[in-house]
N, C-alpha and C positions, 0 to 999 in steps of 0.2 A: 378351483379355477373359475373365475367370471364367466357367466354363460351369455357373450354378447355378439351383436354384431354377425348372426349367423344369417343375415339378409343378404349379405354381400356375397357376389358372383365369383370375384374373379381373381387367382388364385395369385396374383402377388400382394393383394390384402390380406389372405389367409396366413401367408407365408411372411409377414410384417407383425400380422397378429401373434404367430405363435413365436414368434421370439420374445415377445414381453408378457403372456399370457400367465405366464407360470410367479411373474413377479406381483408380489401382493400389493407392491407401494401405491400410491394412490398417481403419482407424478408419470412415473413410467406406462401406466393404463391409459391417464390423460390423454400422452404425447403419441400412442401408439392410435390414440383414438382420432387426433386431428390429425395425421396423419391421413389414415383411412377415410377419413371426412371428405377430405380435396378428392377422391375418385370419382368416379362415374357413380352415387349412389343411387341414382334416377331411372336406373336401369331395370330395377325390378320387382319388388318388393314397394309400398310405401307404411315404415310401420310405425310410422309418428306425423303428430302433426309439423307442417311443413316439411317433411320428408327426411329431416335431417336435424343434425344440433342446431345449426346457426340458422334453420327457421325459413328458408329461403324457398318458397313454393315456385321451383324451376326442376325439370325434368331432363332428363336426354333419351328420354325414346320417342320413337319416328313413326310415322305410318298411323296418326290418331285424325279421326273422322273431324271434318269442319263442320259439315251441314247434316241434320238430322232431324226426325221427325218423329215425337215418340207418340203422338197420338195417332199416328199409321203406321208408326212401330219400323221405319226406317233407320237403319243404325242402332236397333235396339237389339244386342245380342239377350238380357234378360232384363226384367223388373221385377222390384222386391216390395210390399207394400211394407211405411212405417207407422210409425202412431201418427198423432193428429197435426203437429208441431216437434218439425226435427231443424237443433239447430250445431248437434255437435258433426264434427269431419269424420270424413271415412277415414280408417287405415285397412291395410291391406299386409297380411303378413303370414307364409307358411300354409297357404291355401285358404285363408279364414279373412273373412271381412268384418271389424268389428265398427258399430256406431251407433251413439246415443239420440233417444227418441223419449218420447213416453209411450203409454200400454193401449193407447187408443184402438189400438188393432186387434190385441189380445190373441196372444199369441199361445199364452200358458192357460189351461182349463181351470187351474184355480183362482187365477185374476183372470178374468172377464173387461172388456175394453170401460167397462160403467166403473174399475178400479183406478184411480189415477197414484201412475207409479210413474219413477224416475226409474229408465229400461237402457239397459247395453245388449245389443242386439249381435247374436256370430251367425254370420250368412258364409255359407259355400260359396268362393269364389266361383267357381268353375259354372256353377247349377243357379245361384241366387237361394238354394233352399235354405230356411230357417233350418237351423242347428240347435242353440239354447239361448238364454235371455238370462240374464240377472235382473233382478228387482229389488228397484230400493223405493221400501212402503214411504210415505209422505210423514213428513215431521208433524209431531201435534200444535208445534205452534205457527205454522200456519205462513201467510205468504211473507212472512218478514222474514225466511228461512228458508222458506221451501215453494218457492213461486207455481198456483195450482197450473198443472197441463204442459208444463217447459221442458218436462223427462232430461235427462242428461243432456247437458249444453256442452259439451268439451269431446276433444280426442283422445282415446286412450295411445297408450306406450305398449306394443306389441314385441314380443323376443323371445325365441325359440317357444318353449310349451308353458309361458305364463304371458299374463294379461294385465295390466297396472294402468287406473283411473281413479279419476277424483267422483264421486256419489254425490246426489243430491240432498242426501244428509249430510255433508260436510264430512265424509270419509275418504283416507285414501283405502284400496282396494285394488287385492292381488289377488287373481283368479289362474285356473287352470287353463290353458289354452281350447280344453276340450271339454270345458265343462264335465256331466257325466257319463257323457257318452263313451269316454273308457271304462265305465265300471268299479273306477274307484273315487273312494272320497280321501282326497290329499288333505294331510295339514299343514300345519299345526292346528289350524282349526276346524271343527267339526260338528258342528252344531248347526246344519243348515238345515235342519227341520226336515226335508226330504232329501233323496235323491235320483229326481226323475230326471230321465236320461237327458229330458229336455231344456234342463236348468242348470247355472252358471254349479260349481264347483271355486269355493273359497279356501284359496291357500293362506292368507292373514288380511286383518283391517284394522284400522288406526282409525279411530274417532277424534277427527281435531276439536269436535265444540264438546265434546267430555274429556278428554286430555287437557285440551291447551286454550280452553275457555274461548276458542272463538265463537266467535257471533256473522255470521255469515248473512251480508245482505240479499236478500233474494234469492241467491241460488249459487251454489259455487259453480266456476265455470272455469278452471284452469286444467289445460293439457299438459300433463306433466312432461319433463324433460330429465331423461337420465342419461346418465354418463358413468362407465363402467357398473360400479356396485349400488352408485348414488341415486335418489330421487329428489327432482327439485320441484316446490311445489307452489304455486299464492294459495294461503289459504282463504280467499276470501272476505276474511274479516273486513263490517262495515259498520254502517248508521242503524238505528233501530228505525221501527214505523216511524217516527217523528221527523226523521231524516235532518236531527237538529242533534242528538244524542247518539255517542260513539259507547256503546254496553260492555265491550270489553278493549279500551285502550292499552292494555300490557299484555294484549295476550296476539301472538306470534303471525305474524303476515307472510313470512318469505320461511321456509324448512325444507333443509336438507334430511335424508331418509335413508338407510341402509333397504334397498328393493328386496332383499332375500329374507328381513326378516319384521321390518317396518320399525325398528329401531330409529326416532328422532336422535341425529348426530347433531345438529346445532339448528336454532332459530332465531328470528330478528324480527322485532316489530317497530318498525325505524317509522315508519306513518304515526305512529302513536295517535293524539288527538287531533290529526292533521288531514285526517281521512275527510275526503268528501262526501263520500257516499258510497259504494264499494270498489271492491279489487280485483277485477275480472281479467286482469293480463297473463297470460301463458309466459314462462321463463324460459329465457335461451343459451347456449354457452356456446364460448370458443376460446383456443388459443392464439392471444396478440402478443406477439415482441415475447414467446415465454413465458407470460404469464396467463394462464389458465383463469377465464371469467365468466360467472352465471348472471345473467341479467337479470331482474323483477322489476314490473314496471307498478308502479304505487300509487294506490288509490289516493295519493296527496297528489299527482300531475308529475312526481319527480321520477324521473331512471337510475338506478341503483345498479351497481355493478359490485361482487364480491369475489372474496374466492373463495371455490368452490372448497377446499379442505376445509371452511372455517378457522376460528381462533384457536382452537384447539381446548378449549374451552366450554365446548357447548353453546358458543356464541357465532353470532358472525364475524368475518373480518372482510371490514368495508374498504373499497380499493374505489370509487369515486361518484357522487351526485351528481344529477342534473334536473334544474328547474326547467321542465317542459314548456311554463306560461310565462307570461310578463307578469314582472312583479304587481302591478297596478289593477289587474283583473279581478275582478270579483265573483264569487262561484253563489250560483243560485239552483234550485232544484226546478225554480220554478221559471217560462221562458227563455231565450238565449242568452244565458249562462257565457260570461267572456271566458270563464277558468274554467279546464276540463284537467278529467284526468284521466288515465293510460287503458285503453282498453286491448289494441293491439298488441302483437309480439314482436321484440325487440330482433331485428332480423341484422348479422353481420354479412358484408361482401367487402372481400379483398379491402380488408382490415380497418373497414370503418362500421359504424353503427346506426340502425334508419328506426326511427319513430314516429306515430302521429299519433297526435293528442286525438281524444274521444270521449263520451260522455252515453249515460242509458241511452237506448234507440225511443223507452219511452219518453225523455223531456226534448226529444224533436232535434231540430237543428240546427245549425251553431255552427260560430267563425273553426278554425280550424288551425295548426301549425304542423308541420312536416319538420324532421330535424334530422342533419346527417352528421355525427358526433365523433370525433377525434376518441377513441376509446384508452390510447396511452397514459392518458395527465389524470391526476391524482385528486383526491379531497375535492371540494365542492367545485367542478366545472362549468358552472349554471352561464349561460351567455352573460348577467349581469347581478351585481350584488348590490344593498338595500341600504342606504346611508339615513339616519335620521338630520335633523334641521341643522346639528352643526357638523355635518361631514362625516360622523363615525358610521363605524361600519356596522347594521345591526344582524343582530346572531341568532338564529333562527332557534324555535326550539318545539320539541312537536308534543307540547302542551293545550295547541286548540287556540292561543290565543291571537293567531293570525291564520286561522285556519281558511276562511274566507276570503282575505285579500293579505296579503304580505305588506305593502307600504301602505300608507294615510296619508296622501298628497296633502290632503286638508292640512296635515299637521306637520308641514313641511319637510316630510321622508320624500326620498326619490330615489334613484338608483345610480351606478357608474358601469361601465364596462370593469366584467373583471379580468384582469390580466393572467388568471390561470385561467378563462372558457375553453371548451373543447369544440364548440361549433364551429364545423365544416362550413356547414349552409342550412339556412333556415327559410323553409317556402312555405308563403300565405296567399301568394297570388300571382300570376303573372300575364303582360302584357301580351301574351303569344303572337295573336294575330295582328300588334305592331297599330293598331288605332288610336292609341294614346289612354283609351280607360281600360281600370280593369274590371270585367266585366262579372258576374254571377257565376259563367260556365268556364273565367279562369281562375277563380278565389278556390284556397283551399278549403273546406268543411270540415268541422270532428267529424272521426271517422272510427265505424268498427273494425276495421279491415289491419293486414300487414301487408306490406311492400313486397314485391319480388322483381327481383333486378338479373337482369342477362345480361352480358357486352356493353357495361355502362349504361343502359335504359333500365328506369325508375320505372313499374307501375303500380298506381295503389289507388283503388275507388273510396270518395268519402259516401258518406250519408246523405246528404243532398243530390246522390244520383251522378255525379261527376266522376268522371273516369279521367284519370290523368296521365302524362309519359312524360317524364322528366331523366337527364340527365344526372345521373346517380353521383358522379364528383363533383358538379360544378351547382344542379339544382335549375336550371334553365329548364324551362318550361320546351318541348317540342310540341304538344298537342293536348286537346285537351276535347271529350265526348260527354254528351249530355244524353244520359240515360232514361232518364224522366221517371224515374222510381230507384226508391232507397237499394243504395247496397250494403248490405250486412256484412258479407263473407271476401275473399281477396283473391286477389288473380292467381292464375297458373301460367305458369310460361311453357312451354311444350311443343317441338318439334314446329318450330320458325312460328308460333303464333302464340298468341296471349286471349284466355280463355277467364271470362268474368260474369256472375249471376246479378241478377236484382231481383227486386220483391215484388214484382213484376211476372215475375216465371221467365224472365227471357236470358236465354246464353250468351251472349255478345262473344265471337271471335275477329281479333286482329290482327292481321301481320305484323310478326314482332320489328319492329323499328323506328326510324325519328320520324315518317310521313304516317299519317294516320289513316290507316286503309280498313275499312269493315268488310270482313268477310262474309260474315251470315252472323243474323240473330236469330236462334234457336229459341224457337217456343215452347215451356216444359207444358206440365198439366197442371201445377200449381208454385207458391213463391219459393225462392231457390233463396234461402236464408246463409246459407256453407260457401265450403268452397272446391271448385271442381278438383280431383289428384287423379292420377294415372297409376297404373301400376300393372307391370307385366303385359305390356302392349293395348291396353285398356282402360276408358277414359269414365270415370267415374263420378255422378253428379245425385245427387241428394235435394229432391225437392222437400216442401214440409210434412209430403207422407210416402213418400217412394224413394225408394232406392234405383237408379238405373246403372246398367253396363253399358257402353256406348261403344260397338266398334265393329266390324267385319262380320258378321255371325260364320 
């Protein structure tokens, strides 16, 4: 029997659950899965990133602190020190807080903080006390794979008494919830050199750049997303140091995973030569109209949408595209770059789909697109397709040879509306304050960040510091705040406010609605790169080396 879903409170989920529990199909676990999804799942636990399948960083518990002060230690119920640079999200699940840092702190006697490791850290909820660490040693070949001091950038997938994350080595990795602090070493595997109480416990791992030849730019960085037995993963896969050279174009970008035993059930490498530069999007699912859908957002700029069983084949089975950029842009590594590609998660509410384009935080700043996507229609949904000089339609292929710009105005390509888009609404900028221009602090920016939507309000911070509220069906601009330093990480919505960091160290709290009202900016002790989650009536924030609990003591 699938051991899932044991976050949940309250007992007509339990009672939903065990009626399909016992059925192995994969169809029946799905539907029992979104099902339980639509609950209250914010209530207590958070054991993934964005809290849920569809990615949606909104909460429903009450009674969380607006204004606080952690260097007089107001609102500070504990703090946890992390390494030197933390940019992966807390989860929160079965009394355990897991999150990725590097060793800077040096936690374990045998690595010393002078060792730079990629570190997944288990804190006592209750206490903040270190528990164990995993360490994953640094790749020999260096920052084209293993970027020095960035420790684990992503969220682990937390569920009953195991632990599932993507490594700095380009592994996925399933741990014991308790490391070995039970006294046993679980397998299948067993060869972790020690077993100090105070060190991670390995149930299986999957090397995707010795498996499945990827080549991972800089750092892997995807939260995985599971859904009953399954793991869905980006692996990654980019450019070499040249950042002109794709080193492994046939080898698998998007993989599904059997979580119990790390069995690869099918893979897709649909970016092929088409990769910009890397693949740093987290994958998301839901079911629309029926049909059960895993998102991956692709280091070519496009969104990908599959289903989740595959072809049955070993393969993917693609259910529809989308061109994130105008066809006419051009992607440069170097300056503002018009083409970006997808670094955010694909977030679903009340059955449409939100993306923003984004690009590395290292090549700066850059125009930006917002997209809210029809997720029903099929085969290429792109807003618009590529005709050459006498009208035909040109057929993409992910060979590299348009990898840079899709049409050559020069050479009289251009584009038409296609009659199958799925674009709801697409926002670059808007008028808000009604003066006729649009101005810097209403343009949208690429953006690291994901969306999260409550009661029809849109909010998502770009990189340029801009905080935005928009109208999540329509895309109308209500307000728009200028933070004056980058935002890496994405809002929280939580008990009537909306809760946002920058790299800056500051909290920015709003009243969640269409007027823009500032509650308090909260000053940490250093840059707040993540993004704040709550769980079990407390409010959770991640500076670049601390850990804090935020709420009542």
């Amino acid at each position: 029997m699938p051991r899932f879903f044991q976050f949940l409170q309250y007992s007509a989920a339990f009672s939903l659950l065990v009626t399909v529990c016992s059925a192995q199909d994969y169809d029946s676990v799905a539907a029992a899965q979104e099902e339980i999804s639509k609950m209250d799942v914010g209530s207590g636990d958070w054991p993934q990133w964005g809290g849920w399948s569809h990615k949606n960083n909104v909460s429903a518990q009450t009674g969380i602190l607006t204004e606080f002060d952690v260097e007089a230690g107001d609102g500070v119920i504990w703090s946890t020190p992390l390494g030197s640079q933390t940019y992966g999200n807390v989860v929160v699940a079965n009394g355990n807080i897991y999150v990725g840092t590097n060793n800077h702190h040096g936690y374990l006697a045998r690595f010393p903080k002078s060792v730079d490791l990629g570190v997944l850290l288990c804190i006592d909820e209750k206490t903040g006390e270190f528990k164990w660490q995993h360490s994953s040693q640094k790749l020999s070949t260096g920052r084209v794979h293993d970027w020095p001091d960035q420790g684990i950038c992503a969220a682990p997938y937390a569920e009953g008494d195991r632990v599932w994350f993507v490594s700095s080595r380009g592994e996925v990795v399933c741990l014991d919830a308790e490391g070995f602090l039970d006294g046993e070493n679980d397998g299948p595997f067993t060869a972790e050199g020690n077993e100090n109480k105070d060190e991670a416990d390995i149930l299986w791992k999957y090397d995707m750049m010795g498996k499945l030849s990827v080549s991972q730019h800089n750092m892997c960085n995807c939260s995985i997303a599971c859904i009953g037995d399954v793991l869905f993963v980006n692996t990654s896969n980019g450019v070499d140091e040249s950042h002109v050279n794709i080193p492994s174009p046939n080898a698998a970008s998007f993989i599904a995973m059997n979580r119990d035993t790390g069995e690869v059930l099918w893979t897709d490498n649909s970016p092929g030569l088409n990769i910009l530069h890397g693949q740093w999007s987290s994958p998301s699912y839901a079911v629309i109209d029926g049909q059960a859908m895993v998102f991956f957002g692709g280091g070519d700029g496009w969104l990908y949408a599959f289903d989740p069983a595959g072809d049955g084949n070993g393969g993917a089975k693609l259910l529809w595209k989308f061109d994130s950029n105008p066809k006419d842009s051009m992607y440069s590594v170097s300056g503002r770059s018009e083409r970006n590609h997808l670094i955010g998660t694909p977030v679903i509410y009340d059955g449409l789909v939100y993306i923003g384009v984004g690009e590395d935080p290292e090549h700066g700043e850059g125009n930006g697109h917002l997209w809210c996507i029809d997720p029903t229609k099929r085969g290429d949904v792109s807003p618009t397709l590529a005709v050459d000089k006498d009208g035909n339609e040109i057929d993409f292929k992910n060979d590299g040879t348009r990898r840079l710009q899709k049409i050559h105005p020069d050479q009289g390509e251009s584009v038409k509306e296609n009659p199958n888009s799925a674009v709801v609404w697409h926002y670059t900028g808007d008028d808000t304050n009604g003066d006729g221009d649009i101005e810097f602090e209403e343009e949208m920016h690429r953006t690291c960040g994901t969306v999260a939507i409550k009661d029809d309000l849109l909010y998502i911070a770009d990189f340029s510091g801009i905080f935005h509220c928009l109208d999540a069906k329509t895309g109308k601009s209500y307000w728009n705040y200028d933070m004056f330093s980058a935002a890496w990480g994405s809002p929280l919505i939580v008990d009537e406010k909306v809760y946002i960091g920058d790299e800056d160290g500051d909290i920015a709290v709003f009243t969640h609605g269409k007027e823009m009202e500032l509650l308090a900016e909260n000053l940490m002790d250093s840059s707040v790169y993540s993004t704040p989650v709550v769980a079990n009536g407390v409010l959770y924030i991640t500076t670049k080396d601390t850990l804090y609990a935020i709420g009542e003591k």
